[in-house]
C-alpha angles and dihedrals in degrees: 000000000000120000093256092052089048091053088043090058099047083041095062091031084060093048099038096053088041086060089048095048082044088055090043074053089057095050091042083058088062087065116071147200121212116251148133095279103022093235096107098099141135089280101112095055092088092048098054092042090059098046084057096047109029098023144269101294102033074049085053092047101057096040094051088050089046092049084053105044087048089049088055096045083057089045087249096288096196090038128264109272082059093050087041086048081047093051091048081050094048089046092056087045099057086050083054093046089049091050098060103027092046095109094059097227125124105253094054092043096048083045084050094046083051104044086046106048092045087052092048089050114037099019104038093044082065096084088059084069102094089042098052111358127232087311086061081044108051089036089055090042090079102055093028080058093044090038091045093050093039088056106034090050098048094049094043090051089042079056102050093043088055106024086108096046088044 
């Protein structure tokens, strides 16, 4: 097999297992947590799966897509151009999570699981600011943590249990 067969065929492997962990986004959307606005669901473990596995942007990419397809799904409660600006956050989160988790051991993936759920949670519920207000804030802090840790936990120990098999 030549060099550029060999490309063409990781190429369409990686795109082909970011639209199934997409789709695993989609069904994540179904299960919610409950929240304000109903949009705090399983959808970014995908994505944070992937940015450990695949690696940070194919990670970004996912978890943007899920964040979107569970917005839609709650007929983008704080408007379309918000849930766009918290894709673009979740995106940033899952190259964080990468980043850190990125060696596979415990300690880097618990401080990965941390540093992304609190960023899911206090830094990301920033952008609902204009929209609420500190009360909207402080009411969606409790579900984005509980959401952020759900997801992040359940990805990183996905991760640890296949990493030898990835």
């Amino acid at each position: 097999m030549n060099k550029t067969m060999q490309m063409t065929k990781t190429a369409t492997r990686t795109l082909v297992w970011m639209g199934l962990l997409v789709g695993m986004s989609a069904v994540g959307a179904l299960i919610k947590i409950p929240s304000p606005f109903g949009t705090v669901a399983f959808d970014s473990c995908p994505g944070y799966f992937a940015a450990l596995a695949m690696g940070g942007w194919q990670g970004a990419v996912v978890i943007a897509a899920g964040h979107l397809l569970t917005s839609a799904l709650s007929g983008f409660p704080m408007s379309l151009p918000m849930h766009l600006a918290l894709a673009l956050v979740m995106a940033l989160l899952a190259l964080l999570f990468r980043l850190v988790g990125r060696k596979g051991s415990v300690p880097s993936l618990a401080a990965a699981v941390v540093l992304a759920s609190l960023g899911n949670s206090f830094v990301a519920a920033l952008l609902v600011l204009p929209v609420g207000g500190w009360a909207l804030y402080f009411a969606y802090i409790p579900s984005l943590l509980v959401g952020g840790i759900a997801n992040t936990l359940v990805a990183a120990l996905v991760y640890r249990a296949l990493r030898s098999q990835l």
